[in-house]
ROSE-4610 file (N, C-alpha, C; in Angstrom, 1 decimal, always signed):
// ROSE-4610
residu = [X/X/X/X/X/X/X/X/X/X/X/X/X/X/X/X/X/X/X/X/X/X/X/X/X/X/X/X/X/X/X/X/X/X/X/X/X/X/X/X/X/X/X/X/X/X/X/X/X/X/X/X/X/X/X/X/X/X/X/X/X/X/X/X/X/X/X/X/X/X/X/X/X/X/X/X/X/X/X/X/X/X/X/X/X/X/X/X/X/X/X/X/X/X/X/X/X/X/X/X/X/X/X/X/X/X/X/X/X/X/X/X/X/X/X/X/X/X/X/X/X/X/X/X/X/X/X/X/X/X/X/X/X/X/X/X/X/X/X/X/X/X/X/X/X/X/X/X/X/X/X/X/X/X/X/X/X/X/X/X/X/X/X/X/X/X/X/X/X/X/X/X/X/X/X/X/X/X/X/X/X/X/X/X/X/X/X/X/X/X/X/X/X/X/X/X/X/X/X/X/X/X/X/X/X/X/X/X/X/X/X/X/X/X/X/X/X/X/X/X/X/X/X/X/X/X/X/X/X/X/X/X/X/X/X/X/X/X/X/X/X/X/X/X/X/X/X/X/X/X/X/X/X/X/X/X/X/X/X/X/X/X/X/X/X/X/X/X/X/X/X/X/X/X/X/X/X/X/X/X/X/X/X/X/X/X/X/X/X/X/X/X/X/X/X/X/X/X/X/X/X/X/X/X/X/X/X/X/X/X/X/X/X/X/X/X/X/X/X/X/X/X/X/X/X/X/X/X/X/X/X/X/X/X/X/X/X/X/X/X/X/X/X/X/X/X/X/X/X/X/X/X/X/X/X/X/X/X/X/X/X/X/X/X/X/X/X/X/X/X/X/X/X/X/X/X/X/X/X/X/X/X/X/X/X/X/X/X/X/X/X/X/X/X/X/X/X/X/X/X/X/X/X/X/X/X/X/X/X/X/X/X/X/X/X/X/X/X/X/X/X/X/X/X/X/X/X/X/X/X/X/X/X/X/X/X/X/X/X/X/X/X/X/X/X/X/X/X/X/X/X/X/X/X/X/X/X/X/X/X/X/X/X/X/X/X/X/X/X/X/X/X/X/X/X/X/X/X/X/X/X/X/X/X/X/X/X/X/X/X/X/X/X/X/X/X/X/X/X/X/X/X/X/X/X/X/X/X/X/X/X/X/X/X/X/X/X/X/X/X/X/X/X/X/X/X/X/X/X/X/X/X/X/X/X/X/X/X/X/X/X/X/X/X/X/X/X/X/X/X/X/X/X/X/X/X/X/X/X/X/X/X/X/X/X/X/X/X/X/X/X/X/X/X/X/X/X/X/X/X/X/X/X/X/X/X/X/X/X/X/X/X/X/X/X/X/X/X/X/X]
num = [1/1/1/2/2/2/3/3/3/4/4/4/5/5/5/6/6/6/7/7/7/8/8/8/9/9/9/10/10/10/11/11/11/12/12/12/13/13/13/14/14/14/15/15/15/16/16/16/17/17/17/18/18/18/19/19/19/20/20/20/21/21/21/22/22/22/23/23/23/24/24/24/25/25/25/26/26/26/27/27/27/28/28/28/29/29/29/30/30/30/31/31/31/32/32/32/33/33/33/34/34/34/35/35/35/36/36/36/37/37/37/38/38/38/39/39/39/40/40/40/41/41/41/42/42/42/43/43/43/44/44/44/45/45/45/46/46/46/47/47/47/48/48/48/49/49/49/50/50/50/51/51/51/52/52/52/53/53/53/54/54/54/55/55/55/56/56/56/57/57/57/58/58/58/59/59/59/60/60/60/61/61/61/62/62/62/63/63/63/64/64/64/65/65/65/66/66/66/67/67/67/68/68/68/69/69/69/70/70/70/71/71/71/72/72/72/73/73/73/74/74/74/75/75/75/76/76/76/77/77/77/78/78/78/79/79/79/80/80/80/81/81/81/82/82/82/83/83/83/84/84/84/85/85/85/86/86/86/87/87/87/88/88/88/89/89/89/90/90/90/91/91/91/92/92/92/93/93/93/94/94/94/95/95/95/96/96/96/97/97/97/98/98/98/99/99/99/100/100/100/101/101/101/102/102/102/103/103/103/104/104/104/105/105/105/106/106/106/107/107/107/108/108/108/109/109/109/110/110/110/111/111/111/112/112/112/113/113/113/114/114/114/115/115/115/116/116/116/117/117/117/118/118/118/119/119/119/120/120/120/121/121/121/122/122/122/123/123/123/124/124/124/125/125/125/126/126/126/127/127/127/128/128/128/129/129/129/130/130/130/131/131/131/132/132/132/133/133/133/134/134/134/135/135/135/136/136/136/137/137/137/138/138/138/139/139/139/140/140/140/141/141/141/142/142/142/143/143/143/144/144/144/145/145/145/146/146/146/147/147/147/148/148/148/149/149/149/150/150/150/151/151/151/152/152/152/153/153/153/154/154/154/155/155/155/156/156/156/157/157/157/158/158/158/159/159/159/160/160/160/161/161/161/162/162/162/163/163/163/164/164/164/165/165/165/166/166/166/167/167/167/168/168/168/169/169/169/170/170/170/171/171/171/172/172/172/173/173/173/174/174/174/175/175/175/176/176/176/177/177/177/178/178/178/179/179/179/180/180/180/181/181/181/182/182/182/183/183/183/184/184/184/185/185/185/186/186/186/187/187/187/188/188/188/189/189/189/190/190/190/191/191/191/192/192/192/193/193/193/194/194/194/195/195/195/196/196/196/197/197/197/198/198/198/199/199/199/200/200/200]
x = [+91.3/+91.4/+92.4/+92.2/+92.8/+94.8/+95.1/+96.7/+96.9/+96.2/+96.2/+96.6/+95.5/+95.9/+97.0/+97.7/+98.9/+100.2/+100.1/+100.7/+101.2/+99.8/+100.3/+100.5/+100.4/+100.3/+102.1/+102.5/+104.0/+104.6/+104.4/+105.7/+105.5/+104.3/+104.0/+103.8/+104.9/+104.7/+105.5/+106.5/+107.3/+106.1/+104.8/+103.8/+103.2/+103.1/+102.6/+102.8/+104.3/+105.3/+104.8/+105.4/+105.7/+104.1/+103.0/+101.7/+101.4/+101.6/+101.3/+102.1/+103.7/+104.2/+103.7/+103.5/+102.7/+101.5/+100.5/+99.2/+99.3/+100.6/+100.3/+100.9/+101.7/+102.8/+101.8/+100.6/+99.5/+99.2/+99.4/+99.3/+98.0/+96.8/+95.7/+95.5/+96.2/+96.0/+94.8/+93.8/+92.9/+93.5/+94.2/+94.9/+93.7/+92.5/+92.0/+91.3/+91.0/+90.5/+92.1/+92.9/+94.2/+94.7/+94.3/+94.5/+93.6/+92.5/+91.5/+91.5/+92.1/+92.5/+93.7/+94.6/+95.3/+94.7/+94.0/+93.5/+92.9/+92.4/+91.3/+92.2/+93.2/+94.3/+94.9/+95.0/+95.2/+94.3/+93.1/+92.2/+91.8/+92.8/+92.0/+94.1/+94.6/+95.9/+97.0/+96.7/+98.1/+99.1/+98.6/+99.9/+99.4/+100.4/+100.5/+100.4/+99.5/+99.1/+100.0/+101.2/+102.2/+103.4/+103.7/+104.4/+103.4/+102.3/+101.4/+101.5/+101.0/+101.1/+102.2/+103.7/+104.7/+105.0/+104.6/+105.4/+104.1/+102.8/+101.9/+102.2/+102.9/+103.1/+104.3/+105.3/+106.0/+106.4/+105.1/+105.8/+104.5/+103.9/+102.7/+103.6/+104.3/+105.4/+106.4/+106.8/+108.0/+107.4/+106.6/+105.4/+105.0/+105.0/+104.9/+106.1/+106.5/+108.7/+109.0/+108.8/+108.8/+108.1/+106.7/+106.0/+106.4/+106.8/+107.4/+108.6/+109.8/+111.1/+110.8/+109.7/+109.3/+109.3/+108.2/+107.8/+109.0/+109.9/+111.2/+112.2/+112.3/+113.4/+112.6/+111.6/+110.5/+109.7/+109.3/+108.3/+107.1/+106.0/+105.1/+104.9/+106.0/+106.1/+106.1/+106.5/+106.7/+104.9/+104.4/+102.7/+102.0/+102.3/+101.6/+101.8/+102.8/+103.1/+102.8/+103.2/+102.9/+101.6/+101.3/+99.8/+98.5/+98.7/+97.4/+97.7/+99.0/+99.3/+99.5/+98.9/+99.2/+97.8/+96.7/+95.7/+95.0/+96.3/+96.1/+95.6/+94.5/+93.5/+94.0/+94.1/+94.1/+93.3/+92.0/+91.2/+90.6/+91.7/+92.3/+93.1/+94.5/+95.3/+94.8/+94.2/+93.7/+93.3/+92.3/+91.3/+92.0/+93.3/+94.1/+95.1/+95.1/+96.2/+95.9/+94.0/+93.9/+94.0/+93.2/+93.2/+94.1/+95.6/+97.3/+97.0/+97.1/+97.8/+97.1/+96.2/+95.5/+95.3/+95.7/+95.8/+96.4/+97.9/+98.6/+99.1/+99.2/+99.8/+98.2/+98.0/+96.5/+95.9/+95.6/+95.6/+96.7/+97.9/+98.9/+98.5/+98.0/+97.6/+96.7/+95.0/+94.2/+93.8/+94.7/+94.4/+94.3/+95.2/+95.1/+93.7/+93.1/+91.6/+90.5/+91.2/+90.4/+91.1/+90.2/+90.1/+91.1/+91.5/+92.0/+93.2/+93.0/+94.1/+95.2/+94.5/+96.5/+97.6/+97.5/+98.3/+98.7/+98.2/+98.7/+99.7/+98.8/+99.6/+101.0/+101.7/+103.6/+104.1/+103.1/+103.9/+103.7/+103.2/+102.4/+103.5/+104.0/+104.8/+105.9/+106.2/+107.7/+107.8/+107.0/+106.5/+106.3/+106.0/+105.8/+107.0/+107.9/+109.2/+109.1/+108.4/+108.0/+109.2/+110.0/+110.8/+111.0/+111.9/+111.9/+110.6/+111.1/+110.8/+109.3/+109.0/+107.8/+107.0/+107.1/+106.5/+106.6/+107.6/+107.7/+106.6/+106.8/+105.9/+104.4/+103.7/+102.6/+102.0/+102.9/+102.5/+102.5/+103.7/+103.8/+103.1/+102.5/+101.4/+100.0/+100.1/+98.6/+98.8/+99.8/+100.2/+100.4/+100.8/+100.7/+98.6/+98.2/+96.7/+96.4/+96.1/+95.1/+95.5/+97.0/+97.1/+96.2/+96.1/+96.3/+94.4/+93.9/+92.3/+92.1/+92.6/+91.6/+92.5/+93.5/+93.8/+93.0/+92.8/+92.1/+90.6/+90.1/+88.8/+88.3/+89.5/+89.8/+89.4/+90.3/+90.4/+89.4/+89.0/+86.9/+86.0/+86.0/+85.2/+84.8/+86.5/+86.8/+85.9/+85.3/+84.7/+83.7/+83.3/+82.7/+83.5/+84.7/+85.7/+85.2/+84.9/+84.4/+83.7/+83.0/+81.9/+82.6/+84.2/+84.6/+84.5/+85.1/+85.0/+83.9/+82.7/+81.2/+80.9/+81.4/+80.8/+81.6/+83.3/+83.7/+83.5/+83.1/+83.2/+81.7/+81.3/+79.3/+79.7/+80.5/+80.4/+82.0/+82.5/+83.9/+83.4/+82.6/+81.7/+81.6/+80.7/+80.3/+81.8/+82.4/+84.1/+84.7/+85.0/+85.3/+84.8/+83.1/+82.5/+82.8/+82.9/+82.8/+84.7/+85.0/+86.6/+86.2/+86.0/+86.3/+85.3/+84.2/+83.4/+84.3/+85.3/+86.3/+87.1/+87.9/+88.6/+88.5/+86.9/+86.5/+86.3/+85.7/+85.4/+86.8/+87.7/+89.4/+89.8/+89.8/+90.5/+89.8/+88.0/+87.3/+88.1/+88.6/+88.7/+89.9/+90.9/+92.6/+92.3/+91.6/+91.3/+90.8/+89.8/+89.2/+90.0/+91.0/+91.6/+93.0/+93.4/+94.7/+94.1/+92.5/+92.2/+91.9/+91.3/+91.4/+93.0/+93.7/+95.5/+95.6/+95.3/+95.8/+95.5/+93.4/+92.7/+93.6/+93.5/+94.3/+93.2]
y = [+166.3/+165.0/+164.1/+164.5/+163.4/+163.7/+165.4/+165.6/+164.8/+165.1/+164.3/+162.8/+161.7/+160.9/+160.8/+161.5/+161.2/+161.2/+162.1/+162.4/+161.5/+160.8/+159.8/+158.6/+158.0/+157.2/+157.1/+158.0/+158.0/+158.6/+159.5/+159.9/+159.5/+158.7/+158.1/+158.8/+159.1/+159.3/+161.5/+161.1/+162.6/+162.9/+162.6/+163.4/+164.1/+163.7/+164.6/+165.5/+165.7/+166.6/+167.9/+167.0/+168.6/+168.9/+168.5/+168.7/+169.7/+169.3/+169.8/+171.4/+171.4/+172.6/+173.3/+173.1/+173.7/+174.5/+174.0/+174.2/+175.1/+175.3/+176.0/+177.2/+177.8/+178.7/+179.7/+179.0/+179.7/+179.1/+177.9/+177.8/+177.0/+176.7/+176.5/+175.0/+174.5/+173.0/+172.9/+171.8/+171.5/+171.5/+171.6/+170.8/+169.9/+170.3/+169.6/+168.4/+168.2/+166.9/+166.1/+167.0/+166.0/+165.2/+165.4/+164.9/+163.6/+164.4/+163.2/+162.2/+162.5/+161.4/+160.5/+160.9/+160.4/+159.2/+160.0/+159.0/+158.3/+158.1/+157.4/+155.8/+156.5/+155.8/+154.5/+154.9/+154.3/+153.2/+153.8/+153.2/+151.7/+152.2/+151.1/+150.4/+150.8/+150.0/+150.2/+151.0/+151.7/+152.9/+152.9/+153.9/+153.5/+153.3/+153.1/+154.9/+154.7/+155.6/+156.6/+155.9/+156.6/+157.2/+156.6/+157.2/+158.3/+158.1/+159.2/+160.8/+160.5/+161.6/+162.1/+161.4/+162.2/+162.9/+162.5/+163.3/+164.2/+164.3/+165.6/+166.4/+165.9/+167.0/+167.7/+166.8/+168.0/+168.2/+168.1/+169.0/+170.7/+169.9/+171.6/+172.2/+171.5/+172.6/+173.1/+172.7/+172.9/+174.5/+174.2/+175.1/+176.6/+176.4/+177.0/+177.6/+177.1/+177.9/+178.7/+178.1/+179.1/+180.4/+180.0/+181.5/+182.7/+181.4/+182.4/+183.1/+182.5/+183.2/+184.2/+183.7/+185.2/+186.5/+186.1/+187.5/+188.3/+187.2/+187.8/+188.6/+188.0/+188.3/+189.6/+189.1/+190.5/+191.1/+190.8/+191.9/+192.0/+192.9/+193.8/+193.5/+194.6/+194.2/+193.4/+192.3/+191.1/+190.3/+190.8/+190.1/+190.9/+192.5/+193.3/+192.7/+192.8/+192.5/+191.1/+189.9/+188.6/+187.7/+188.6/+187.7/+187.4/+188.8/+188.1/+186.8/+186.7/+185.6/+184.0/+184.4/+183.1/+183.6/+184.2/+183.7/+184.2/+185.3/+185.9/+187.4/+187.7/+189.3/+189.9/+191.0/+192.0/+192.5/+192.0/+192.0/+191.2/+189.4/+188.7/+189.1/+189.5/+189.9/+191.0/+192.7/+193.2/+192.5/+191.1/+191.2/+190.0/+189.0/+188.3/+189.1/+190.4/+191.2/+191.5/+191.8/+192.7/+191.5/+190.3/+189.2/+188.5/+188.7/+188.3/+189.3/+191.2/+192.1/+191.1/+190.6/+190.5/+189.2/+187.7/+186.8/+185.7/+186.2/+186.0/+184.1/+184.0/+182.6/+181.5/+181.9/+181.2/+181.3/+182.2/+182.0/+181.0/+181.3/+180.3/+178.4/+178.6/+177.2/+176.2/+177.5/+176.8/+177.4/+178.1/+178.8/+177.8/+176.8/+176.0/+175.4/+175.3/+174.9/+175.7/+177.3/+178.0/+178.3/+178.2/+178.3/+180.3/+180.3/+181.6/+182.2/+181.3/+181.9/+181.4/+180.3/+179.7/+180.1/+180.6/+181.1/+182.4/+183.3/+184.2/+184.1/+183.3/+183.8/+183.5/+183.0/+182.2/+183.8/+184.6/+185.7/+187.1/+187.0/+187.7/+187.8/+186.5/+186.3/+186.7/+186.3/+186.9/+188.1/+189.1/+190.4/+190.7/+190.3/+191.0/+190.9/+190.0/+189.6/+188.4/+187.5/+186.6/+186.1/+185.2/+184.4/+183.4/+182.6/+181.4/+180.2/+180.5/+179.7/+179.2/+180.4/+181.2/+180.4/+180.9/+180.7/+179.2/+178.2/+176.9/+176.2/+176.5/+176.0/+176.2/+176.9/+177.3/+176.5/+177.3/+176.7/+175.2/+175.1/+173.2/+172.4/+172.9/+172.4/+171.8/+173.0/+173.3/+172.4/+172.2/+171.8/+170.0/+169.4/+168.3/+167.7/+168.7/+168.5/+168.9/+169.8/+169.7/+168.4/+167.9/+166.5/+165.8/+165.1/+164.1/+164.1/+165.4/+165.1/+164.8/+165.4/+164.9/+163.6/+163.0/+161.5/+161.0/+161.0/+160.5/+160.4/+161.1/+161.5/+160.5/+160.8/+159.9/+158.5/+158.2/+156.7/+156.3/+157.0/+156.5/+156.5/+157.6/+157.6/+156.8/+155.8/+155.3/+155.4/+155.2/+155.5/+156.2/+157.1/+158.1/+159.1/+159.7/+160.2/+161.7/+161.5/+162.5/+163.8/+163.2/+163.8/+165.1/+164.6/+165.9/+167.0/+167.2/+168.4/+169.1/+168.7/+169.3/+170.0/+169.1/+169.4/+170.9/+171.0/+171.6/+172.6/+173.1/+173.9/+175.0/+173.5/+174.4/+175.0/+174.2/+174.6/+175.8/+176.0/+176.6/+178.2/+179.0/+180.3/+180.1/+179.1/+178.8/+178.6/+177.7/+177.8/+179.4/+180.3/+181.3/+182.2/+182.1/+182.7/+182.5/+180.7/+180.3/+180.8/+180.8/+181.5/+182.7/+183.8/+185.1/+185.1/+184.5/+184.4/+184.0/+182.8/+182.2/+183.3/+184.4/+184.9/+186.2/+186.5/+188.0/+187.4/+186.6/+185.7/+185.9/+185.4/+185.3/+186.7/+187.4/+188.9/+189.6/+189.6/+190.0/+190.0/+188.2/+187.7/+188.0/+188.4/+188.8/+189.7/+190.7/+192.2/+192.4/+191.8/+192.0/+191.6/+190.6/+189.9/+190.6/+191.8/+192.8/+194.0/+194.2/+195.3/+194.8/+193.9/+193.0/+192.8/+192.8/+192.5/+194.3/+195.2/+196.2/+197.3/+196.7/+197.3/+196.6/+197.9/+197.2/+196.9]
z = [+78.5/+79.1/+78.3/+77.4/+75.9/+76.5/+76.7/+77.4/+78.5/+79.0/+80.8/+80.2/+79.8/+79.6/+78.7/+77.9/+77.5/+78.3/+79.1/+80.3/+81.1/+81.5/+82.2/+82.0/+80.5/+79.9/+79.1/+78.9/+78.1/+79.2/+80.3/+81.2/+82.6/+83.3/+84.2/+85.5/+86.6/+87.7/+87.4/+86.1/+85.9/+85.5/+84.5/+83.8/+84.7/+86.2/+87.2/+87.4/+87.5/+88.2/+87.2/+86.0/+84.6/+84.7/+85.2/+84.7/+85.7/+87.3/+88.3/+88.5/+87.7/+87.8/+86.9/+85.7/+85.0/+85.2/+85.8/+86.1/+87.3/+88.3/+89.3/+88.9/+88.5/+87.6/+86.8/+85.9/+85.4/+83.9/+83.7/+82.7/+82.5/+81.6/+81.7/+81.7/+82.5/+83.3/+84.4/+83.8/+85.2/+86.3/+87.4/+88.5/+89.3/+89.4/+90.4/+89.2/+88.3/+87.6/+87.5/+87.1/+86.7/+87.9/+89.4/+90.7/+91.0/+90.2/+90.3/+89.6/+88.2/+87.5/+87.9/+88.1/+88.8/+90.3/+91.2/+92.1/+90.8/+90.0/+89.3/+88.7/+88.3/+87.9/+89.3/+90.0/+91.2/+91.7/+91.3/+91.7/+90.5/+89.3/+88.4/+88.4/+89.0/+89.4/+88.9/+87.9/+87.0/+87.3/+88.7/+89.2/+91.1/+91.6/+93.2/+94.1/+95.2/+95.5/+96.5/+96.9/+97.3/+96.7/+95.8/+94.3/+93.7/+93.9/+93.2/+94.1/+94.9/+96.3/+96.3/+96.7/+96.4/+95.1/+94.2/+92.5/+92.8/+93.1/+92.8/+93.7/+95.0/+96.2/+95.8/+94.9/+94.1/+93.4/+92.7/+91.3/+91.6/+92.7/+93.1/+94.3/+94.5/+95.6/+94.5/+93.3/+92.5/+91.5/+91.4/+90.8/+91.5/+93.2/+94.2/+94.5/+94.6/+94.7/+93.7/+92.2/+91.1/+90.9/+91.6/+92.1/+92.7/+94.0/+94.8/+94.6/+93.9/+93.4/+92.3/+91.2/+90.7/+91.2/+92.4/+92.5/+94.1/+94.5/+94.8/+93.7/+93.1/+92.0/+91.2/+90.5/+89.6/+89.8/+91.4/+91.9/+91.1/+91.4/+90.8/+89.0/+89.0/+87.2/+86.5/+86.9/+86.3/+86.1/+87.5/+87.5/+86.7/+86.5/+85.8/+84.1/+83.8/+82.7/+82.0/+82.8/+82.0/+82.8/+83.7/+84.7/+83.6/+82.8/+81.6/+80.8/+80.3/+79.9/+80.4/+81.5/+82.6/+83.2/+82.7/+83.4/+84.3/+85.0/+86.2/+85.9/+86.0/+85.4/+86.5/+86.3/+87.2/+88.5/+88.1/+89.1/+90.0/+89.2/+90.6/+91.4/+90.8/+91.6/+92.5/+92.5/+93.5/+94.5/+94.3/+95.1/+96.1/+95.5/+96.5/+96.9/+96.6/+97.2/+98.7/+98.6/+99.7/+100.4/+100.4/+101.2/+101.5/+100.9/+101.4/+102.4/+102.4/+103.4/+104.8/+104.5/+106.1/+106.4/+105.7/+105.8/+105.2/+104.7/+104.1/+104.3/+105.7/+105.7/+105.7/+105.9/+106.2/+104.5/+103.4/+102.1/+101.5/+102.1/+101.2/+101.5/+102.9/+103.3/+102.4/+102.3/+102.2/+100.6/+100.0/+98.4/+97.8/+98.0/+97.0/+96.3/+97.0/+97.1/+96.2/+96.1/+95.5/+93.8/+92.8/+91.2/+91.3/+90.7/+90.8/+91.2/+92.8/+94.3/+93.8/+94.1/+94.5/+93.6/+91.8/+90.9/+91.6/+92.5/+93.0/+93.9/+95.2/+96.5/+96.8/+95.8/+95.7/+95.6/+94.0/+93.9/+94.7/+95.4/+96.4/+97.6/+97.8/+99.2/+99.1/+97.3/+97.3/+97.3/+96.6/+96.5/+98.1/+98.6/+100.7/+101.0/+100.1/+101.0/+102.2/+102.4/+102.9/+103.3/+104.1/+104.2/+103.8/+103.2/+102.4/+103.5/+104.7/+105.9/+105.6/+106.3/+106.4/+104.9/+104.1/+102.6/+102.5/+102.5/+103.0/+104.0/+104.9/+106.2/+105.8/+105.4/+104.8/+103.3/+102.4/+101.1/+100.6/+101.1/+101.4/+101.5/+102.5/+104.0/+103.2/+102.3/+101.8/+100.6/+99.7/+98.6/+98.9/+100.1/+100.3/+100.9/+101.4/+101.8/+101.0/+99.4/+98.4/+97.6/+97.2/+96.7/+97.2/+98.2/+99.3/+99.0/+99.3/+99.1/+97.4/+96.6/+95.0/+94.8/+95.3/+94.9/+95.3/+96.6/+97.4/+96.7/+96.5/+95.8/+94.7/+93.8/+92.9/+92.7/+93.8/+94.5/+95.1/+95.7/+96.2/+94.9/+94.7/+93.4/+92.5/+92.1/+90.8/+89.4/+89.4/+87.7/+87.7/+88.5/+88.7/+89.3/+88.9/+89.2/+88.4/+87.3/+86.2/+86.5/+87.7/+88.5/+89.4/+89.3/+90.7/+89.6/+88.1/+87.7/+87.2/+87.3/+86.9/+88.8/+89.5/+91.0/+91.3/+91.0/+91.2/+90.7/+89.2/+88.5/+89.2/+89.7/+89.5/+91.1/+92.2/+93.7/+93.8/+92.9/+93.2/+93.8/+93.3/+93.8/+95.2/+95.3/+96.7/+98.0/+97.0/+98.6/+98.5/+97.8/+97.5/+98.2/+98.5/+99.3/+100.8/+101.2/+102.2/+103.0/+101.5/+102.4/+102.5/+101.9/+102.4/+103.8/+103.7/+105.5/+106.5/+106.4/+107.2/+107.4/+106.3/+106.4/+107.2/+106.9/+107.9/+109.4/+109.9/+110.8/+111.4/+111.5/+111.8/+112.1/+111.1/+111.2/+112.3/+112.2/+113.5/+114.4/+115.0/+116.1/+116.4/+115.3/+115.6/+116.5/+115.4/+115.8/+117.5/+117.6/+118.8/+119.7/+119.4/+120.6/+120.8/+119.9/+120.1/+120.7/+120.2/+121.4/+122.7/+123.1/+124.3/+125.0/+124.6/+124.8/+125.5/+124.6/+124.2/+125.8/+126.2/+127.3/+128.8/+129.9/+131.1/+131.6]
């Protein structure tokens, strides 16, 4: 807490950016309390809430691009090799591997949301060979709507703002779960609906 508020207190609306790239890349930054602080900040008047939204939407898109040109440029070895050091275990990576092969744009959307994901799926995309496009349209998407809810949050909350990272920490299992149910749910319905295509 004590970084954060330095952060935002000596570099202002940049403390976001360098905080937000940081934290998404793998480095051991809250992202979701530092969003919330930020709304919290807003809320007690020391930072405006549209200047705030833009600098977190990118410096977590700036953060997101660097993922993704990793794992264009380094592939594989590069996550094998420095993913411990950024946080990323191995047996995250398997288990957002299998869940990119089969819902790749749809994880980049809503990863962000999930403790774990989101430091994957940039390098994942670049690794499938994703299209700049493609990987844009998606990760963006998701990177402007995970901002947009913990300012937000923030900002209702105000001095009980505190509260999102005990909720989060204790409920994050539970979204994790509720995504892979989303995620089998979907693939079912792809599925069924290409053999349905498929029957004359």
């Amino acid at each position: 807490m004590h970084q954060l508020s330095y952060l935002i207190a000596h570099f202002g609306y940049m403390g976001i950016i360098i905080a937000l790239i940081g934290g998404i890349i793998g480095l051991p930054i809250p992202d979701e309390v530092l969003l919330t602080y930020v709304g919290y900040n807003v809320f007690q008047g020391n930072l405006s809430f549209i200047p705030s939204l833009l600098c977190a939407a990118s410096g977590a898109c700036g953060g997101i691009t660097l993922s993704y040109l990793l794992g264009v440029k380094l592939g594989v070895p590069f996550l094998n090799r420095y993913g411990p050091k950024l946080h990323i275990t191995e047996e995250r990576v398997n288990r957002t591997k299998k869940l990119f092969m089969k819902m790749g744009p749809f994880l980049l959307l809503i990863g962000f949301f999930i403790p774990g994901i989101r430091h994957i799926t940039a390098y994942l995309a670049g690794i499938n060979s994703y299209t700049y496009k493609k990987f844009a349209l998606f990760a963006y998407s998701g990177a402007v709507i995970w901002c947009f809810s913990f300012i937000t949050l923030g900002r209702i909350l105000g001095e009980n703002w505190t509260a999102v990272a005990g909720y989060f920490s204790r409920y994050s299992i539970i979204l994790i779960i509720l995504f892979i149910l989303v995620t089998i749910i979907l693939y079912a319905y792809q599925r069924k609906r290409r053999i349905r295509l498929r029957t004359p």
